[in-house]
N, C-alpha and C positions, 0 to 999 in steps of 0.2 A: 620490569614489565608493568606495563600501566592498565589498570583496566577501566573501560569507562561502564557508566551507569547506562542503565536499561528502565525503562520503565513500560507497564502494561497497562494499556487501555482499551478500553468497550467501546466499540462505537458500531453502533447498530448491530447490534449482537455479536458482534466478532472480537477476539482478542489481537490488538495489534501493538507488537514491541517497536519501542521509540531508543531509539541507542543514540545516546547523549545527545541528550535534548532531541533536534530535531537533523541527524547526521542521517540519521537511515531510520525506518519507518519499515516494519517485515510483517503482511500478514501470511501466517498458514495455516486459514482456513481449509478444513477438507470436506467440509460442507458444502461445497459447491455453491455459497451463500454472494460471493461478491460478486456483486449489481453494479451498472455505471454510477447509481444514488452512492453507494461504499465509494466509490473510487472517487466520487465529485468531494466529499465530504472528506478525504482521507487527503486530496491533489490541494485542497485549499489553504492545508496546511503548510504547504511549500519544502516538504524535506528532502536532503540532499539527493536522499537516494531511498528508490521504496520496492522491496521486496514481495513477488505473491508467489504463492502456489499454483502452479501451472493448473493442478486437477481444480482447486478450489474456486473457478470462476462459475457462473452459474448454466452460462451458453457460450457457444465461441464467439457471438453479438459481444458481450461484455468482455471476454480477453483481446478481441480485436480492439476498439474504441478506446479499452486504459492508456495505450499510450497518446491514443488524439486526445481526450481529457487533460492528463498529464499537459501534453504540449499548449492547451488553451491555458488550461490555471496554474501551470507550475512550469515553466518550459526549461527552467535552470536544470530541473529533478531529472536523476537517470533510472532509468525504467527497467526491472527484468521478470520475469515468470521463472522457475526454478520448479 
């Protein structure tokens, strides 16, 4: 069994796990903190795959638009809300 590495980073106040290197990208904020500015800032990063929490978005404005974000600056990246 192999396990890959995990890393945690801040970016704009939020904790967001990077699993190996740049495979998936998971925040779960439940502060209802993540803005399109989070999502621009987090899409630019290009990873494969980027994980949010459904409740943690700030308005439905901002969980609508992450995946238009997404498909402007990362279009490879698969997108889900959980």
């Amino acid at each position: 069994m192999r396990t890959l590495p995990i890393e945690k980073e801040n970016i704009q106040g939020k904790e967001v796990l990077f699993v190996d290197s740049n495979a998936l990208a998971a925040c779960f904020d439940a502060n209802k903190g993540v803005d399109e500015a989070f999502v621009k800032e987090l899409a630019v990063r290009k990873p494969l795959r980027a994980v949010f929490r459904d409740a943690g978005f700030r308005d439905s404005a901002a969980k609508i638009n992450v995946e238009q974000i997404f498909k402007l600056l990362s279009p490879a990246t698969e997108v889900k809300c959980i």
